[in-house]
C-alpha positions as CSV (number, residue, x, y, z in Angstrom):
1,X,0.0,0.0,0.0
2,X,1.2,3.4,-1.1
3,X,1.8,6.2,1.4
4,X,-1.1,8.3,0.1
5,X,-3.4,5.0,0.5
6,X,-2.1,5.0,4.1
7,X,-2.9,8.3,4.7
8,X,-6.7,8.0,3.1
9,X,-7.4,5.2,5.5
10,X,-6.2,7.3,8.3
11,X,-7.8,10.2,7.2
12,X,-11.4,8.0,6.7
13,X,-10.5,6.3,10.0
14,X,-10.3,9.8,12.2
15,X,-13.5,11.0,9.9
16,X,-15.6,8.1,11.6
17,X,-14.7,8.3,15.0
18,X,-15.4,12.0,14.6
19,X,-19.0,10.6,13.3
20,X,-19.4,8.3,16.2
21,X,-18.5,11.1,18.9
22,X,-20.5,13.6,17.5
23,X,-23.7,11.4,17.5
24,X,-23.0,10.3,20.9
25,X,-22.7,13.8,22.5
26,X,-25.8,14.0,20.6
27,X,-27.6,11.7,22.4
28,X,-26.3,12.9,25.9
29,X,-27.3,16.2,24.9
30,X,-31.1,15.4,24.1
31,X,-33.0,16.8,26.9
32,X,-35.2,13.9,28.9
33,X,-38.3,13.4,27.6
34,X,-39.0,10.8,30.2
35,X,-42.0,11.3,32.0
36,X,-42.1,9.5,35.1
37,X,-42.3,6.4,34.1
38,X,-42.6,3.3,36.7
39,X,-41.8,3.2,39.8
40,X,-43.7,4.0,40.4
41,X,-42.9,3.4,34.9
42,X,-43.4,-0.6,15.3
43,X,-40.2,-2.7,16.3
44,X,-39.7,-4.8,13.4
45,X,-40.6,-8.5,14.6
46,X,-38.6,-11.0,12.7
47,X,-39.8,-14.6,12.3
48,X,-39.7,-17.0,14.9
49,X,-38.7,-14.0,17.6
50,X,-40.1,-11.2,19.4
51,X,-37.4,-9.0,19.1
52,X,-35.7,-6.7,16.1
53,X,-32.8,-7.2,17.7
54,X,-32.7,-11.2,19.7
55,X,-28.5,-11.0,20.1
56,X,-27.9,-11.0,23.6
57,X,-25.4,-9.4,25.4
58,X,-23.7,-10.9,28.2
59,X,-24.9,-11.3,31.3
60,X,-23.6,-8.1,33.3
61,X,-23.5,-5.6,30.0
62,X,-26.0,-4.2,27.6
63,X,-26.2,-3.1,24.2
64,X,-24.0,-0.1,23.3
65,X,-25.0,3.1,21.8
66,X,-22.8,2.5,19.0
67,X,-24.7,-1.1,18.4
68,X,-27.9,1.0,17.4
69,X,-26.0,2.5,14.8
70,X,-25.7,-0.5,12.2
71,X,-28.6,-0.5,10.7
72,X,-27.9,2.8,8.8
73,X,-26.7,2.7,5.3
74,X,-23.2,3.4,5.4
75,X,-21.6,5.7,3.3
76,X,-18.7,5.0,0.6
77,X,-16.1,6.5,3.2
78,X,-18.1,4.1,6.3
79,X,-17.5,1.1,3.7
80,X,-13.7,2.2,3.7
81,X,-13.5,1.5,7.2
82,X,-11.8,-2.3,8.5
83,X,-13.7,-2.0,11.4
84,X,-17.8,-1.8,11.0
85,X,-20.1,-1.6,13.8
86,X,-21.3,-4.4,14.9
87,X,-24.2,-5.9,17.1
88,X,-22.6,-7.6,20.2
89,X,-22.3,-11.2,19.5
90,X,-24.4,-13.9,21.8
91,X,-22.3,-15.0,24.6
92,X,-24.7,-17.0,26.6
93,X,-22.8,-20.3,27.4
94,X,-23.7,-22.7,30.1
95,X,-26.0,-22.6,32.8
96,X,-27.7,-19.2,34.1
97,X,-28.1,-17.6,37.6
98,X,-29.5,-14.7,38.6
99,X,-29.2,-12.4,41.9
100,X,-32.1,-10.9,43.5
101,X,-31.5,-9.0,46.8
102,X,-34.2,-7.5,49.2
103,X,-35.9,-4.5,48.4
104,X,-34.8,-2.0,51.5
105,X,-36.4,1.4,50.2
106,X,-39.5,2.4,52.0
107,X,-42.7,1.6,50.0
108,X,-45.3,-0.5,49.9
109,X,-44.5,-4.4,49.2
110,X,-46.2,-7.6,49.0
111,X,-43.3,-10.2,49.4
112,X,-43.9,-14.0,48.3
113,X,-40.5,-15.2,49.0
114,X,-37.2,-14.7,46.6
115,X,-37.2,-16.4,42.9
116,X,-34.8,-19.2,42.6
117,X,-31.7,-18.4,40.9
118,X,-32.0,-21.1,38.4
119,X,-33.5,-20.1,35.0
120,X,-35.8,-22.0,32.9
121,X,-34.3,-21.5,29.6
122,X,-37.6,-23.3,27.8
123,X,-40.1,-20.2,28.6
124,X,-41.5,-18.6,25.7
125,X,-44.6,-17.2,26.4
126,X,-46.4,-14.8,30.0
127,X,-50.3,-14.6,29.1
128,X,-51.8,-11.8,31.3
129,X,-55.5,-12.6,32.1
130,X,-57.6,-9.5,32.5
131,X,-60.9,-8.9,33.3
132,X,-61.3,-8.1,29.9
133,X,-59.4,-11.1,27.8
134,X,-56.2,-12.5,27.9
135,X,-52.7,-10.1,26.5
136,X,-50.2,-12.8,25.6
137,X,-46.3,-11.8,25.7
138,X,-43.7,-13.2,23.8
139,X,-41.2,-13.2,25.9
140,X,-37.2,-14.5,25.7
141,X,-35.2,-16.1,28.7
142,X,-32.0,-15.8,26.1
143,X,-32.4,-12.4,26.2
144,X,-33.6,-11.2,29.4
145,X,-33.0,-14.8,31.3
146,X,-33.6,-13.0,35.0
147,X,-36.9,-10.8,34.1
148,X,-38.5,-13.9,32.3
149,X,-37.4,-15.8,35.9
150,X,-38.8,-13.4,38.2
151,X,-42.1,-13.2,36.3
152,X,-41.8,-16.6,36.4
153,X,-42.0,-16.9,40.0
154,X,-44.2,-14.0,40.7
155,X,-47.2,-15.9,38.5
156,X,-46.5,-19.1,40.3
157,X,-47.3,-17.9,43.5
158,X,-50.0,-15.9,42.5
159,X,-48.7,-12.4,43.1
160,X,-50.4,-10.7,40.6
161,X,-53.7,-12.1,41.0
162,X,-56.9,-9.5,41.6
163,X,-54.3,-6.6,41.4
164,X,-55.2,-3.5,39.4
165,X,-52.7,-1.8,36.8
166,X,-53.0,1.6,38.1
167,X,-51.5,4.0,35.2
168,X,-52.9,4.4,31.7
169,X,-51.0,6.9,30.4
170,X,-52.3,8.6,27.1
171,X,-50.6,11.1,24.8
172,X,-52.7,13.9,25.6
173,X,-52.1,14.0,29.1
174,X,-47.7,13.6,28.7
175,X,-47.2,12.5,25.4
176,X,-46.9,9.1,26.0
177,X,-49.1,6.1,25.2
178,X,-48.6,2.8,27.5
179,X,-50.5,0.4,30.3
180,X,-48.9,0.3,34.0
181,X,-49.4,-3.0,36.3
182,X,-47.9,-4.8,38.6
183,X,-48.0,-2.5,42.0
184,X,-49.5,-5.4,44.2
185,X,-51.0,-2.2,46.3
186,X,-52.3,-0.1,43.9
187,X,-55.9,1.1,44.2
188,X,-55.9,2.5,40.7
189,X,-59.1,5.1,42.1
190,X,-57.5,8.4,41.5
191,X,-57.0,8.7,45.4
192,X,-54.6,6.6,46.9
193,X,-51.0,8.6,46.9
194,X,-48.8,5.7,46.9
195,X,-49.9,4.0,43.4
196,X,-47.0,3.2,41.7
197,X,-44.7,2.8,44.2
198,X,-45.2,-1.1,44.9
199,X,-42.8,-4.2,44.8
200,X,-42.4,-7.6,45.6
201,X,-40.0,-6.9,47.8
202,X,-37.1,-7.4,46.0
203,X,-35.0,-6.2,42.8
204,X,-32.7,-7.4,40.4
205,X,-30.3,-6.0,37.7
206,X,-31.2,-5.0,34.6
207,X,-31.3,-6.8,31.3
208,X,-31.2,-5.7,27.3
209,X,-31.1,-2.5,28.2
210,X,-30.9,0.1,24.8
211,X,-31.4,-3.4,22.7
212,X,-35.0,-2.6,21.8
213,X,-36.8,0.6,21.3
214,X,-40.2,1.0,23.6
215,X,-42.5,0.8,20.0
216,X,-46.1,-0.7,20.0
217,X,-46.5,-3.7,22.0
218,X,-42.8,-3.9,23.7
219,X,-43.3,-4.6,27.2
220,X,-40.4,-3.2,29.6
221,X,-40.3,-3.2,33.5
222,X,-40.3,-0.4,35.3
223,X,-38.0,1.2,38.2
224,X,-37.4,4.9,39.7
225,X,-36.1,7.2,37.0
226,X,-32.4,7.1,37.0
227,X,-32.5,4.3,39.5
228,X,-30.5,1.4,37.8
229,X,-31.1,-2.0,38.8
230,X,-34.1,-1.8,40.9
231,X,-36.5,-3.9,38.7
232,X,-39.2,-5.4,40.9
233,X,-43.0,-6.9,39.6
234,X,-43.8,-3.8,37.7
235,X,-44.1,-3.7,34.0
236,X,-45.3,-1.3,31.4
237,X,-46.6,-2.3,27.8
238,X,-46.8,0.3,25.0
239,X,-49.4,1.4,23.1
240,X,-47.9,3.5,20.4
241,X,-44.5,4.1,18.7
242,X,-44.3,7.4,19.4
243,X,-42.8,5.7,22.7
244,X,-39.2,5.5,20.9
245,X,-39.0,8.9,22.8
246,X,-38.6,7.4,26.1
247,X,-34.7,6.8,27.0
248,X,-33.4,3.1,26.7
249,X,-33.0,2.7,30.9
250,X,-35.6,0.0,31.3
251,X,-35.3,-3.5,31.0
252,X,-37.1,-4.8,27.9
253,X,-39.2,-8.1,28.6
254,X,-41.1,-9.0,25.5
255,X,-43.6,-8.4,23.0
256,X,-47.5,-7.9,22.7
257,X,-48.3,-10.7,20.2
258,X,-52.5,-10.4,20.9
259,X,-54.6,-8.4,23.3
260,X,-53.5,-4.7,22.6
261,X,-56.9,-4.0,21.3
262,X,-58.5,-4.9,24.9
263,X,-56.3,-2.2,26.6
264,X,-57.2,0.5,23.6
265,X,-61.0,-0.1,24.4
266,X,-60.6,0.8,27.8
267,X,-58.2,3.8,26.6
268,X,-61.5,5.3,25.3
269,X,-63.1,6.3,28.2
270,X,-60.7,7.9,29.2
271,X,-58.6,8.0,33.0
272,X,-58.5,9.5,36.5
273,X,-56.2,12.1,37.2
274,X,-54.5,12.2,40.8
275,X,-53.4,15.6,41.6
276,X,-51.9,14.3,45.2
277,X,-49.8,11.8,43.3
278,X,-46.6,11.5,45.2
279,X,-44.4,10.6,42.5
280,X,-44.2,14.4,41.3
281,X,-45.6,13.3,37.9
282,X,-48.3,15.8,37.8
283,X,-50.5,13.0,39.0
284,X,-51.4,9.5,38.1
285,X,-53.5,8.4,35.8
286,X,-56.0,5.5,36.3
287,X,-57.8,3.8,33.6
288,X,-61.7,5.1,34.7
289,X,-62.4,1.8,33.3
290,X,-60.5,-0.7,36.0
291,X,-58.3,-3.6,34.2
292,X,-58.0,-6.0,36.6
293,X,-55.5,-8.9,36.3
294,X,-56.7,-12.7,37.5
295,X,-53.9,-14.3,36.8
296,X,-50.7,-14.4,34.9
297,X,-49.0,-17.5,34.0
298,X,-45.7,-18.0,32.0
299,X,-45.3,-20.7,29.8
């Protein structure tokens, strides 16, 4: 190779990692548009998987900023580069364990013991039965192995049973578009100050993290904004793709494959605003129609 060849590959070498720091202090930069999501908070599907994206990452690490990047067309000077992004590459070898530690923050709890650290790699589906018909969830223990294990546990015992998702969240009240459950406390009447803030007494690290925007039918746990690693038996699932706005924090746990349509009926008439919400969200909002969930069973 030439000396001027050596200096156009170091040239189109600097010119992409100029690229790749620019769009990432673009991302930092972008205020939040998070509204308080949890704690009280179209991806493509390809065949045979729920996910756009079903690589996992390994089992203390999530997927990169940079990994989000490789589905853009490069450009003749991007082709020039030896080194293409990449998605990371599945690393899942051998068994899997997970660690769940008590939950010591100060909020309401309904503990049914700890989930056994042990995953069933074989689970493939979490059907939520509502008072209203049944949303099934795709959901993959290869990709979020300690998520799928908790909910696991939680339907087995029979946690979520008779509890009320308390937060229907629709655009014209913050922008957003998505169903809240899992608060074993919740009252979900408009009244009760502490909706949202429920667990099952303990939390785990998160998983796929950034892997999966929150489109249409993604359903991701929820935690305390910009409290890491404090998933617990909340869950969100949303109802439009103008959710790709929400920051990747939250632990994605599957798709929507049926049911959506049961939570847009009760969208229609409407929710119940809680102006002594705690949370500092501007107030909760309950579907005015209750959805009720009598049993969840994973699969």
């Amino acid at each position: 190779m030439s000396g001027d060849d050596d200096d156009r590959q170091s040239e189109l070498a600097r010119q992409h990692k100029e690229r790749q720091q620019q769009r990432a202090a673009e991302q930092s930069s972008k205020a939040r548009r998070n509204t308080f999501i949890g704690a009280g908070l179209a991806v493509a599907v390809v065949a045979g998987g729920i996910f756009a994206v079903t690589t996992l990452v390994n089992n203390e690490s999530s997927a990169t900023p940079e990994a989000a990047e490789v589905s853009e067309s490069p450009s003749p000077e991007e082709e020039a580069d030896d080194s293409p992004l990449a998605l990371p590459t599945p690393t899942m070898t051998g068994p899997v364990t997970c660690e769940y530690k008590k939950d010591t923050s100060d909020v309401p709890m309904k503990f049914v013991g700890m989930p056994p650290k042990k995953v069933n790699m074989k689970l493939s589906k979490m059907t939520v039965t509502t008072n209203h018909g049944d949303i099934v969830i795709e959901v993959d223990p290869q990709l979020t192995p300690c998520s799928v294990n908790s909910m696991a546990f939680l339907a087995k015992k029979g946690f979520y049973e008779n509890t009320k998702c308390h937060r229907l969240v629709k655009p014209e009240v913050s922008g957003l578009y998505l169903l809240q459950c899992g608060d074993p406390k919740a009252k979900a009447d408009g009244k009760n100050p502490t909706d949202g803030q429920g667990t099952a007494g303990y939390v785990y690290r998160d998983e796929a993290v950034g892997v999966v925007p929150y489109g249409r039918g993604v359903v991701f746990l929820t935690q305390p904004l910009d409290a890491a690693g404090q998933n617990s038996s909340q869950f969100a699932i949303s109802l439009s793709d103008e959710n790709v706005q929400i920051d990747p924090v939250y632990s994605v746990l599957g798709m929507v494959t049926s049911g959506l349509e049961i939570i847009d009926k009760v969208a229609e008439d409407g929710v119940i605003v809680n102006e002594d919400d705690i949370t500092g969200d501007g107030g909760s909002t309950a579907p005015k129609t209750p959805i009720i969930i009598k049993k969840v069973k994973v699969s």
